[in-house]
C-alpha positions in Angstrom: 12.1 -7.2 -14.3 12.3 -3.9 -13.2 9.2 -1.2 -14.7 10.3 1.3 -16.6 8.9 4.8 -15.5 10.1 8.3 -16.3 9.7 9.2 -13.2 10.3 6.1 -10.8 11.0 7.9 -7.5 7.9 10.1 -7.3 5.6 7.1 -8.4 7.4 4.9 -5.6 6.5 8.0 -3.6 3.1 8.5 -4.5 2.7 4.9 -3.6 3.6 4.2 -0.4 2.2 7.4 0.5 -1.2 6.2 -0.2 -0.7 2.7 1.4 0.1 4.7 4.6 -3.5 7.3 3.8 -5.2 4.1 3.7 -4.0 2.5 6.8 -4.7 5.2 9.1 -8.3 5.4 7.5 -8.5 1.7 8.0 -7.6 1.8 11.4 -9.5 4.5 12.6 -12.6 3.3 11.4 -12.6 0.0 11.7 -11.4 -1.1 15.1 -7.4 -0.9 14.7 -7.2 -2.8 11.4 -4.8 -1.9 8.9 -5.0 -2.5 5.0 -1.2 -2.7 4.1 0.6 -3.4 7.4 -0.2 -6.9 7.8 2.6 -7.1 10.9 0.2 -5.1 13.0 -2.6 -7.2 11.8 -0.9 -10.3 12.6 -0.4 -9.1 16.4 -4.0 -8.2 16.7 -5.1 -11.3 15.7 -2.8 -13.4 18.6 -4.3 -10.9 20.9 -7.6 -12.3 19.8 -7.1 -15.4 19.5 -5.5 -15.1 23.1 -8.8 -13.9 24.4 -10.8 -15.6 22.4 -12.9 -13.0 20.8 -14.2 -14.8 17.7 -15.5 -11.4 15.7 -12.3 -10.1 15.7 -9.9 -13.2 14.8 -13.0 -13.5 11.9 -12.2 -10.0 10.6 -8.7 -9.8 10.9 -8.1 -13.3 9.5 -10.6 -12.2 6.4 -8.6 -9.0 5.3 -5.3 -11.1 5.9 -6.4 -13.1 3.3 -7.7 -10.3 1.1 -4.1 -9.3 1.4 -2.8 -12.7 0.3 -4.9 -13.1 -2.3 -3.9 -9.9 -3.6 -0.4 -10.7 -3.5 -0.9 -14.2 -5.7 -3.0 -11.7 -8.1 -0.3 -9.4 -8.4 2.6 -11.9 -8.8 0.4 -13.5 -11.8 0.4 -10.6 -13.0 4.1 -9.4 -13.0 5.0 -13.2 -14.1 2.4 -12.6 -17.4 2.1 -9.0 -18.1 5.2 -8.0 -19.5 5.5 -4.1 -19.8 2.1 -3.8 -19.4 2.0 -4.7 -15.5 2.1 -1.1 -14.2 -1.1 0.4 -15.9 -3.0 -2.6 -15.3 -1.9 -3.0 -11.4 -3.0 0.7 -10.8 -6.2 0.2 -12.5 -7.4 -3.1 -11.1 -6.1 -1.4 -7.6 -8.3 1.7 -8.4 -10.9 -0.4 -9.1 -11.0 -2.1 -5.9 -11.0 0.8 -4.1 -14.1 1.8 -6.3 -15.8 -1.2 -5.1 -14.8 -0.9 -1.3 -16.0 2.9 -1.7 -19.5 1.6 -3.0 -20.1 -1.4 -0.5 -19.2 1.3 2.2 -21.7 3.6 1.1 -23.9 0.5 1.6 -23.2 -0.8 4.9 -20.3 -0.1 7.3 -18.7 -3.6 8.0 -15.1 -4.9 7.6 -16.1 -6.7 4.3 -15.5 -3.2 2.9 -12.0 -3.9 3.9 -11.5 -7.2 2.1 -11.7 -4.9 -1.8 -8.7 -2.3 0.2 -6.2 -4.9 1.5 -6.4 -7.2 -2.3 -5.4 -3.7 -3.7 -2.6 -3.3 -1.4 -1.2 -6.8 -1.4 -1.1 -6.5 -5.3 0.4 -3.1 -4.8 3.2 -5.0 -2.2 4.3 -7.3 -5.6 5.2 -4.8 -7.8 8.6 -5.2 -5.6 10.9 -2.6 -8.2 10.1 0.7 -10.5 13.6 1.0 -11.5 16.7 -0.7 -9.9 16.6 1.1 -7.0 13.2 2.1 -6.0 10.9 0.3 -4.2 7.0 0.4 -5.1 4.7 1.4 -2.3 5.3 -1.5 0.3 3.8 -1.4 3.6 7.1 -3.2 5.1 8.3 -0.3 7.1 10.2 -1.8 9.3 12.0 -3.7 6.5 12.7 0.0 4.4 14.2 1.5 7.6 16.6 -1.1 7.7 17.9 -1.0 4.7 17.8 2.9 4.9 20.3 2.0 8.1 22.6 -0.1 6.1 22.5 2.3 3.1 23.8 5.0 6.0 26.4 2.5 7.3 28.0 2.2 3.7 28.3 5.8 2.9 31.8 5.6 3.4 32.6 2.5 1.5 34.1 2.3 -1.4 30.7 2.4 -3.4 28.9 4.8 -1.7 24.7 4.9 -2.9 23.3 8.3 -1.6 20.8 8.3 -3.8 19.5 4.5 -2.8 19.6 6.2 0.4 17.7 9.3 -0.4 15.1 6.9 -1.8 14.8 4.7 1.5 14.2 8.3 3.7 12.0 9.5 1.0 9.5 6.1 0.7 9.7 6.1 4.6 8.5 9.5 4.7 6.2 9.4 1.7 4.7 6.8 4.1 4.0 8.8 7.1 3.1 11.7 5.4 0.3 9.6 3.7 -0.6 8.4 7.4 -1.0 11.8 8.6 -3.0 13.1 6.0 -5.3 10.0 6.6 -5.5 11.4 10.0 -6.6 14.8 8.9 -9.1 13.5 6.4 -10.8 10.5 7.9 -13.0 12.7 10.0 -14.4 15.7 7.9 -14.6 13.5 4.6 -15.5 10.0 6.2 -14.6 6.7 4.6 -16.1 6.7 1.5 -14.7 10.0 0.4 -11.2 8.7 1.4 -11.4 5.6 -0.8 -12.6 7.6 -3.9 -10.1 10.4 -2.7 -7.0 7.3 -2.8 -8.7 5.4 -6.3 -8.5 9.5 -7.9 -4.7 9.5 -7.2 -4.3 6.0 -8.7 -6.3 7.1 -11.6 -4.2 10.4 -11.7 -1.0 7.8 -11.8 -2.2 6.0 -14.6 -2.9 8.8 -16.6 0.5 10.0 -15.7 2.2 7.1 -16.8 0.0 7.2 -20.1 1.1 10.6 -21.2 4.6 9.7 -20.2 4.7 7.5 -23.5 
């Protein structure tokens, strides 16, 4: 059932813009991992298992499963929550980051990873906002297709520019949020970006509150 947001588009946005900020912070700090792109993950870990290098298959195959454990929270939660699903997916999201942020601040290992990628694969569930716009996913490759086919049928008969406005917006909502993780990773480090990402959730929440 779609979620019903006054402003679907820039949510969807904000979304997948942070799902990119964290991917690139993931990546550059812990050994090419990523928190939301599990394609990428999945390739690193046939290279490892190719080479045998048991560290890496252990890591990669632990935030995997973050990932997909995330993903069975969130779909409980779409199939139970009811209209209530969007403020209590951005908090328990912001949350985990809160948690990831303190065990970092700890000790720098990939288990601070694990607390990221459950908050992006719940993120990856919330599949619609509105009809049209998607929420946030890390399935680029997936987005640019359909932003292909939504080009392709702008001369049919039933034209969507807007669905295809959307699909070029979410993809470059996406690599904006990469490329700021790139600036910000080094002067604020990685416990500064996970509170920085778990403040904009916090911001959307409190967005969506005053909307009502």
């Amino acid at each position: 059932m779609p979620l019903d947001l006054a402003h679907p588009a820039a949510f969807g946005a904000a979304l997948t813009a942070i799902a990119g900020f964290l991917d690139v912070v993931a990546y550059v700090t812990f050994s090419h991992l990523y928190v939301s792109f599990m394609s990428g993950n999945s390739i690193h870990l046939g290279m490892s298992l190719a080479t045998l290098r048991v560290s890496d298959i252990a890591a990669i195959s632990g935030v995997v499963a973050a990932f997909v454990f995330g993903a069975a929270a969130g779909t409980l939660l779409q199939d139970h929550a009811g209209p209530r699903l969007l403020p209590l997916a951005l908090g328990i999201e912001a949350g985990l980051l809160l948690i990831a942020a303190a065990a970092s601040s700890v000790t720098h290992s990939t288990l601070c990873l694990l607390p990221v990628a459950m908050a992006m694969g719940l993120q990856n569930v919330l599949h619609q906002m509105s009809g049209k716009t998607s929420v946030g996913k890390g399935f680029v490759s997936g987005a640019l297709v359909r932003l292909g086919q939504s080009i392709a049928r702008l001369r049919s008969r039933e034209p969507d520019p807007s669905g295809t406005a959307t699909l070029f917006v979410g993809w470059m909502a996406f690599v904006a949020g990469a490329a700021g993780g790139a600036l910000l990773i080094a002067p604020l480090g990685l416990v500064a970006c996970l509170l920085l990402a778990a403040g904009v959730l916090v911001a959307l929440l409190i967005a969506d509150f005053l909307c009502y």
